[in-house]
C-alpha positions, 0 to 999 in steps of 0.5 A: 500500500503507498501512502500519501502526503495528503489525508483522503478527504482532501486528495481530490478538493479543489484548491482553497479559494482567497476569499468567501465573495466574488473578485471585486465585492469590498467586505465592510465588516469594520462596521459597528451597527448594522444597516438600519435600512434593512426590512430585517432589522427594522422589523426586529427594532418593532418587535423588541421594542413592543416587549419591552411595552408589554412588559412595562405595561404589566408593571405596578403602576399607581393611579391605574385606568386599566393595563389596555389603555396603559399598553395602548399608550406605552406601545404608541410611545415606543413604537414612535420612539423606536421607528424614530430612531430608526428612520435617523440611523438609516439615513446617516 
């Protein structure tokens, strides 16, 4: 039996490629946030920003109308306040 110089899984590979892109696709990966233009992220700013509404909402409160109206405010408030921010780092 002769032995090889490479292990079998890799006698037949193609060579290792220089990088994971295509040739001439700049990776931009000293970004520290991420686009905020993206569907994607916009729609994990809504959802995040409505639990932590729902959570605010089921905390005590002193003079209470009731945890709808409560959920109603806060939730419009944050929503407005995420989107917002949202719109701002987008366009910068």
């Amino acid at each position: 039996m002769k032995a090889s110089s490479a292990p079998l899984r890799y006698r037949n590979a193609a060579p290792p490629r220089q990088g994971l892109y295509p040739k001439g696709h700049t990776d931009n990966t000293d970004n520290f946030l991420p686009n905020f233009c993206n569907i994607r992220i916009v729609f994990i700013i809504v959802v995040i920003a409505e639990l932590l509404a729902f959570i605010l909402a089921l905390a005590p409160q002193g003079q209470s109308t009731g945890r709808w109206n409560d959920l109603s405010l806060i939730s419009l408030f944050m929503q407005w306040v995420a989107l917002t921010c949202t719109t701002l780092l987008c366009a910068c």
